[in-house]
C-alpha positions as CSV (number, residue, x, y, z in Angstrom):
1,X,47.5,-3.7,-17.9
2,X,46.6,-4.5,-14.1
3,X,42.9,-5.4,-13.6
4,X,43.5,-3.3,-9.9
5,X,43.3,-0.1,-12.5
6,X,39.9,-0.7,-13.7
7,X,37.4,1.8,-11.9
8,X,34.4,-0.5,-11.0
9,X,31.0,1.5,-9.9
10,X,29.8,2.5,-6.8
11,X,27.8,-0.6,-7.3
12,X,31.1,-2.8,-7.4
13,X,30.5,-3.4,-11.1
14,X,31.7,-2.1,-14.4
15,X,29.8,-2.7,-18.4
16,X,31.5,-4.9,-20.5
17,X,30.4,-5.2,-24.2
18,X,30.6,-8.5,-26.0
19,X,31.8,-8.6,-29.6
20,X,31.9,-11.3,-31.8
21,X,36.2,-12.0,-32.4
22,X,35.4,-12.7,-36.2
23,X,32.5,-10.5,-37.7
24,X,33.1,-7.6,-35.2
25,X,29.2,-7.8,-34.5
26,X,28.0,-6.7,-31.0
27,X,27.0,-9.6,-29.5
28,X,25.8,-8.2,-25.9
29,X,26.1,-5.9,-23.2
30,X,26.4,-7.2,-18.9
31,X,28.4,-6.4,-16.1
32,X,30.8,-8.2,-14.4
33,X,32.3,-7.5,-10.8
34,X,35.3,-8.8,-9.5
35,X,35.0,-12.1,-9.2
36,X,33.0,-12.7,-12.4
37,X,36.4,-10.9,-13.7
38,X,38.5,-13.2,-12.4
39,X,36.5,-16.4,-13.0
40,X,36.3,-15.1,-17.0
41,X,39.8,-15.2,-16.4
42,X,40.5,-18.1,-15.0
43,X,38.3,-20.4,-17.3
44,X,38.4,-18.0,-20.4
45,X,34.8,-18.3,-20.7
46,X,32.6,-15.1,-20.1
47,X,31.2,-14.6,-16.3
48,X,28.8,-11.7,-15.2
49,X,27.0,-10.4,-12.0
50,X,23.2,-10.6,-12.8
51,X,21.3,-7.5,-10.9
52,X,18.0,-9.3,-11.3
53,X,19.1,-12.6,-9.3
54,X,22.0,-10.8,-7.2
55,X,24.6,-13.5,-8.1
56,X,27.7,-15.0,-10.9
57,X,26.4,-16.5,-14.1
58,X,28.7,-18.1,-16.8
59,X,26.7,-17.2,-20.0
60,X,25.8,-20.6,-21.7
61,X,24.9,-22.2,-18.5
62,X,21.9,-22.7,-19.1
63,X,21.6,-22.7,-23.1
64,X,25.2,-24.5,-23.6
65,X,26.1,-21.5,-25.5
66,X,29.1,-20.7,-24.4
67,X,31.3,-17.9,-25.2
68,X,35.1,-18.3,-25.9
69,X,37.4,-15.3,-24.7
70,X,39.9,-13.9,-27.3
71,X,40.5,-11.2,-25.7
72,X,40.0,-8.6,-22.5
73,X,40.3,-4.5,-23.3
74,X,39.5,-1.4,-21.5
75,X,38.2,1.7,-23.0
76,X,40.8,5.3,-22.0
77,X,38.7,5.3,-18.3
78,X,39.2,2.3,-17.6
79,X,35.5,2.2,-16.5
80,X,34.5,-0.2,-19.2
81,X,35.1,-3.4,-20.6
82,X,35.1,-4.7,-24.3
83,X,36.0,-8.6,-24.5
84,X,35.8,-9.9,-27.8
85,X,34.6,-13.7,-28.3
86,X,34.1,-16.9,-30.3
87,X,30.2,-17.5,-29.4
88,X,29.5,-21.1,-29.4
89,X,26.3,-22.2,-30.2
90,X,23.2,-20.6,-32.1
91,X,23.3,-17.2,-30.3
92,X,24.3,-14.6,-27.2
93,X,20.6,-13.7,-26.7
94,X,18.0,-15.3,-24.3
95,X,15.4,-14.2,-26.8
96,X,16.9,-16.5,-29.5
97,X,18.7,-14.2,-31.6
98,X,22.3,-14.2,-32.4
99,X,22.7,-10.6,-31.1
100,X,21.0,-8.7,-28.0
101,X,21.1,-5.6,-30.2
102,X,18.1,-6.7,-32.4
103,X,15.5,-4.3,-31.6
104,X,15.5,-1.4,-34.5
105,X,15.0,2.3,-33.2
106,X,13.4,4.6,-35.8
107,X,15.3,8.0,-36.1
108,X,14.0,11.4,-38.5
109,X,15.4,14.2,-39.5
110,X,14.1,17.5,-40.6
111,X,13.5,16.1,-44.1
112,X,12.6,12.7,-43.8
113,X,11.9,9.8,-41.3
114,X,14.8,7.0,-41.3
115,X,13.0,3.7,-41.6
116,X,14.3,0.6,-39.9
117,X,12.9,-2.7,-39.5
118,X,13.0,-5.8,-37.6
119,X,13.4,-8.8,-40.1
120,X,15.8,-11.0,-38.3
121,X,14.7,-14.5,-36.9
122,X,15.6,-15.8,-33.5
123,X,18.5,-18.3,-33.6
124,X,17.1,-21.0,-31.5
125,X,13.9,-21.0,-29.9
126,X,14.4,-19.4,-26.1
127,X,11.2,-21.1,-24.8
128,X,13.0,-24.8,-24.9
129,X,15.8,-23.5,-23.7
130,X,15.0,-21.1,-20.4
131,X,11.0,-22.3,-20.3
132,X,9.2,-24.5,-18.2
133,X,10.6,-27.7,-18.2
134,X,13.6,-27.1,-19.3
135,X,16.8,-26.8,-18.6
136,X,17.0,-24.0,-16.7
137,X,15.1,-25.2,-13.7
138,X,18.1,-27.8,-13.0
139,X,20.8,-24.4,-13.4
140,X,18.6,-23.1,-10.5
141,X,18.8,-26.3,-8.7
142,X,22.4,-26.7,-9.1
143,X,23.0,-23.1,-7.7
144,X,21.2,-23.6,-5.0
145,X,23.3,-26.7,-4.3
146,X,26.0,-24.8,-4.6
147,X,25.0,-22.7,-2.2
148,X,25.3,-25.4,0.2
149,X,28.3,-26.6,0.0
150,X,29.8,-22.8,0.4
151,X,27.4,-22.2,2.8
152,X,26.6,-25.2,5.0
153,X,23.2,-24.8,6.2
154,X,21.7,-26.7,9.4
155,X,19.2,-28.9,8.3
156,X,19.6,-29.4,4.8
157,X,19.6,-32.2,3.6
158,X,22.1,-31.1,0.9
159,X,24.7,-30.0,3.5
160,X,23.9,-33.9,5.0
161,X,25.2,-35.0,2.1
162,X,28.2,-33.3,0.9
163,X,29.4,-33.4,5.3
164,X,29.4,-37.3,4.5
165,X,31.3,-37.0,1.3
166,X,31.6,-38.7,-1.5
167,X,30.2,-42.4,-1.1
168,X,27.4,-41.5,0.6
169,X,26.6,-39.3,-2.5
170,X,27.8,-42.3,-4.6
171,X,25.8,-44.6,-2.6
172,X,22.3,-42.4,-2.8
173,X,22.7,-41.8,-7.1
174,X,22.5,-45.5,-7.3
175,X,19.7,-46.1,-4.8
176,X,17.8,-43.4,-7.0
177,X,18.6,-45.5,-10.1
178,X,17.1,-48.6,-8.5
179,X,14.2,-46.7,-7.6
180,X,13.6,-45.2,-11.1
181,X,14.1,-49.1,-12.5
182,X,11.5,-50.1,-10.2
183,X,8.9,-47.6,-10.8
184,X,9.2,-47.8,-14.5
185,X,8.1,-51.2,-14.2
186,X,4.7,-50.1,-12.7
187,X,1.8,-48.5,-14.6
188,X,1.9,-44.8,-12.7
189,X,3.8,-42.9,-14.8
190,X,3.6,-39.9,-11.6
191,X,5.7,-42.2,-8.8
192,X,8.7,-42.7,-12.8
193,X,8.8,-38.6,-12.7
194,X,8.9,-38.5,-8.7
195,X,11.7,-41.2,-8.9
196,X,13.3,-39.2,-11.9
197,X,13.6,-36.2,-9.9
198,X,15.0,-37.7,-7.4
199,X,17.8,-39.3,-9.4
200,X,18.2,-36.0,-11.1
201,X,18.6,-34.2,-7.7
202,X,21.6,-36.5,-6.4
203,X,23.4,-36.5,-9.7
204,X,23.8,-32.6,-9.5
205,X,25.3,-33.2,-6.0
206,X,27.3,-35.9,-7.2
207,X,27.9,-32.8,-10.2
208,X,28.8,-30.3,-7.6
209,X,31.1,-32.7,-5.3
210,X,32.9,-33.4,-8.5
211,X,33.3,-30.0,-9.7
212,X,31.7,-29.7,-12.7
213,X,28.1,-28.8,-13.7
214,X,25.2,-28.9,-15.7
215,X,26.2,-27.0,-18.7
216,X,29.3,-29.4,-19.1
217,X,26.5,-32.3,-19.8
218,X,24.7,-30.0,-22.0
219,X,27.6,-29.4,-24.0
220,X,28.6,-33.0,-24.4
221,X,24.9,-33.7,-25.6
222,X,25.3,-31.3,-28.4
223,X,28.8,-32.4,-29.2
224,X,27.4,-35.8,-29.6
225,X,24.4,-34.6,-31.7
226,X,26.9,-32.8,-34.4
């Protein structure tokens, strides 16, 4: 079928349900627009519009657990979407487990309550992952920074950069380096994590210029780690 006969929401978005290709387990549930559409698509990795943050997310940005499209189908309306997946990594949940659906609802009847009970253990632990000090401050960083190379903003320094192109950005990463080499080799461990940050700034510009992003490093650390 046509994506154009898919009936998005007033909203511009439509659900999509997230099934595991293998086990047939319900992984999640999110909403994609248009573009996230056509990026999930394009890459056959799953995109969605987040509602809380108002922009695209490629699930496993952040946690390197990516998802793997196997296939795109509508339901008869053509107001919904079910794309079934090979999830990469521990689990489709930001809470850790392997499934989003995790939380038990107790039902009764007329002659006796239907017990149900939660006895299932996060995947990984979500606090390492999207926490403080993790990874996810440097997926917020990067977007940003990608922002501003859609969007040239007057100004910013980030704009500076990517208007001179690619050596200046080459030129800066390695002046960073220097920097953190240098401050290493003094006893203030607060100017090593200043110098750090810096380096880790200009190498998501340098990311960005490129084309790629963080989740691509991610994923080569745990490739290398297995």
């Amino acid at each position: 079928m046509d994506t154009s006969e898919l009936k998005f929401r007033e909203s511009g978005l439509i659900p999509t349900i997230i099934q595991d290709d293998k086990t047939g387990e319900v992984l999640m549930m999110a909403y994609m627009n248009r573009e996230a559409l056509d990026r999930t698509l394009q890459t056959g990795r799953t995109w969605f519009w987040s509602r809380s943050r108002g922009q695209l997310w490629e699930k496993g940005e952040t946690s390197g657990h990516y998802q793997e499209v196997k296939s795109i189908t509508a339901d008869c309306d053509f107001d919904a979407l079910l794309i079934k997946v090979e999830q990469l990594g521990s689990g489709a949940c930001h809470e850790g487990y392997r499934s989003c659906f995790h939380n038990p609802v107790e039902m009764s009847t007329s002659e006796a309550p239907i017990a149900s009970s939660k006895d299932e253990e996060p995947a990984f632990n979500p606090e390492s992952v999207y926490g403080q000090g993790s990874a996810g401050i440097l997926q917020e960083l990067f977007r940003v920074i990608e922002s501003r190379k859609q969007s040239p903003a007057e100004g910013s320094y980030t704009t500076y950069l990517f208007s001179e192109g690619l050596d200046k950005i080459l030129k800066k990463v390695g002046e960073e380096a220097t920097e953190v080499v240098i401050a290493a080799k003094n006893p203030d461990i607060d100017e090593l994590i200043y110098e750090l940050a810096d380096l880790y700034y200009h190498t998501l510009v340098l990311m960005a210029e490129k084309g790629t992003e963080p989740g691509a490093i991610f994923a080569e650390l745990k490739s290398r780690r297995s």
